[in-house]
N, C-alpha and C positions, 0 to 999 in steps of 0.2 A: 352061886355067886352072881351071875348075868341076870336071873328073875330078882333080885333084890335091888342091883342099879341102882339104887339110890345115893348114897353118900362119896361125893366125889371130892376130889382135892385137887383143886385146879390149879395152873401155872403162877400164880398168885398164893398158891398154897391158901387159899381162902374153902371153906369149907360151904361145899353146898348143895343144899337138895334138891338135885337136878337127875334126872334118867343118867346115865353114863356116858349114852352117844347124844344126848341134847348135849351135857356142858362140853364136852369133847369137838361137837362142829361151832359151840360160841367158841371154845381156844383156839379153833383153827388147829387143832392135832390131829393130822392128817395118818401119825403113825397109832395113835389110839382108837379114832376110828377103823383100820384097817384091821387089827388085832379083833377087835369085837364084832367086825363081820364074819370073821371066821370062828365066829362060837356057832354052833347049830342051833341053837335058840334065840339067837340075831332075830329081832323084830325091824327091818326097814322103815316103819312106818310109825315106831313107839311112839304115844302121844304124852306131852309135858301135862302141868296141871293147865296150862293156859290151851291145850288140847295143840298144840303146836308139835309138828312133824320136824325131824331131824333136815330135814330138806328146805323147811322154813324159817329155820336158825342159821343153817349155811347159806342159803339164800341173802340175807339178811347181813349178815356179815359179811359176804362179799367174796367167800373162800371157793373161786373157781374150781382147783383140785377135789376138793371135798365133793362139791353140788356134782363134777363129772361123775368121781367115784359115785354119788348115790344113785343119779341118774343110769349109768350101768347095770344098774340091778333090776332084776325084770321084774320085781313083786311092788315098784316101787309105784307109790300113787300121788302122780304128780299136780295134781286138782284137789288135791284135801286139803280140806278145810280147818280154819282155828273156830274157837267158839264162836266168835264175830262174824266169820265167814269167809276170812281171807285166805290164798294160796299164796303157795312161797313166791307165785307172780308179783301179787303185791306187794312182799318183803322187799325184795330185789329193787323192783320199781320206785318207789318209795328211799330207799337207800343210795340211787342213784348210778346202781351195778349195770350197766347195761348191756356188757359180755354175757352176763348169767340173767339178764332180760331174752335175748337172742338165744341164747342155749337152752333154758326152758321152753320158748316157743317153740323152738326147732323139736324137741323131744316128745311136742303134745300139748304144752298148757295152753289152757284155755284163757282169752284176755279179755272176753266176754263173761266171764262170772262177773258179780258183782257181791259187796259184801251185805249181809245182814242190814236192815234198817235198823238205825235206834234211835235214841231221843233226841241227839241234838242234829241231826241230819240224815236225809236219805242215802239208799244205797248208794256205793261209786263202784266203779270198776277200776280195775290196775293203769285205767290211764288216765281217770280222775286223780287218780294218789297222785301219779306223776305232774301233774297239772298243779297240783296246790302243795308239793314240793320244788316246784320249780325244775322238771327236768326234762328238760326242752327234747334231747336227743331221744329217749324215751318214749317221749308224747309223740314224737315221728316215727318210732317204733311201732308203737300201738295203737295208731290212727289206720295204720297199712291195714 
């Protein structure tokens, strides 16, 4: 059942093709994710189609409990990358979380990645996001 993960039914009962513990850290299901770590086929680090780590959907939505719970876990890779190049740094940042800005750093991320180049602009890093989101308290985060 856990190697398949694919069809979830989320709080919304809306039906969707998400990994298990992707749509589980967008609902903020704190009690669903904890149940799926205790599979022994728990992948930590399962990647979405957008190549997005469970840590960069929690991140991103804001779910302190959750990013702790992932953070805890020692296989956990807190510098991986989306297809574009982003770390759950940038989710958080960018989102304007700044508890779980502070708690990633504290754990290891790096605020010096930058992401991928593409067409309409050059790389930034997690305090360019925060700059051209407007988040002031952040961009004094990650100027430090």
């Amino acid at each position: 059942v856990y190697k398949k993960q694919i069809i979830y039914i989320s709080r919304t009962k809306k039906v969707i093709n998400k990994p298990l513990i992707h749509q589980a850290c967008l609902d903020k299901n704190l009690k669903k994710i904890k149940k799926l770590m205790k599979d022994k086929n728990f992948n930590i680090n399962k990647r979405d189609k957008n190549n997005f780590t469970p840590l960069m959907n929690a991140s991103h939505k804001g779910s302190m409990k959750i990013v702790e719970l992932l953070l805890k876990n020692p296989k956990i890779k807190i510098n991986a990358r989306s297809k574009n190049g982003k770390t759950a740094l940038f989710f958080a940042a960018a989102a304007g979380h700044s508890k779980i800005v502070t708690k990633l750093i504290n754990y290891g991320a790096n605020p010096k990645i930058k992401e991928k180049n593409n067409r309409k602009c050059t790389s930034r890093a997690p305090y360019n996001i925060a700059q051209i989101c407007s988040r002031k308290k952040i961009m004094k985060m990650l100027k430090k």
